[in-house]
N, C-alpha and C positions, 0 to 999 in steps of 0.2 A: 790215950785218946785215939780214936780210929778215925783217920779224914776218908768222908765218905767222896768217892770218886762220880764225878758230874759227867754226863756222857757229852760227846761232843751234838748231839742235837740237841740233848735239852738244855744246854749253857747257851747255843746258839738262841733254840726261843724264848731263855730267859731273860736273856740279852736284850730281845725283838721288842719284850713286852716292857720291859723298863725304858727303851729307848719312844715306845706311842706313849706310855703315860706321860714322860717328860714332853716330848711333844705336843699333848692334849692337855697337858696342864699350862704350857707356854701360850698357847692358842685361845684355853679358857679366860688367862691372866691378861693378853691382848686386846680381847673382846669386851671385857671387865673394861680397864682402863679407858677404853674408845667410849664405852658408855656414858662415862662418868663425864668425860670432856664435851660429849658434846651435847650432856644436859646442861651442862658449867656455863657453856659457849651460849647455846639458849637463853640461860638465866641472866648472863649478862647481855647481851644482845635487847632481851628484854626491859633490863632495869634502867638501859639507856633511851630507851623508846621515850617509856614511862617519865623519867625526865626529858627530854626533849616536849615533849606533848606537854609538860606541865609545868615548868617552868622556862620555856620555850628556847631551851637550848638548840643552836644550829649545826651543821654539818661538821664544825669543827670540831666540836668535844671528841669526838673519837680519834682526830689526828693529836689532841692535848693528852688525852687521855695517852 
């Protein structure tokens, strides 16, 4: 079996472009996450209102909670 020999520039931009997809993928995976929490953050936010308002729970419930 013949090992083909990788030049030293193109190891270097092989290198480049696996090091931005890992980066763009961490970044995509951060952005993702953030999303999710703070629709999360909303929904509960929300579902305390919604009690409160209706069965007229006061400012405590969220230090019980």
């Amino acid at each position: 079996m013949t090992k083909a020999i990788i030049s030293t520039k193109a190891y270097r931009e092989f290198l480049r472009d696996l090091k931005i997809r890992i980066e763009q993928a961490r970044l995509d995976t951060a952005r993702s996450v953030n999303k999710e929490l703070v629709g999360l953050y909303h929904d509960i936010g929300a579902r305390i209102l919604e009690k409160q308002e209706a069965l007229g729970w006061g400012r405590n419930v969220i230090e019980t909670l």
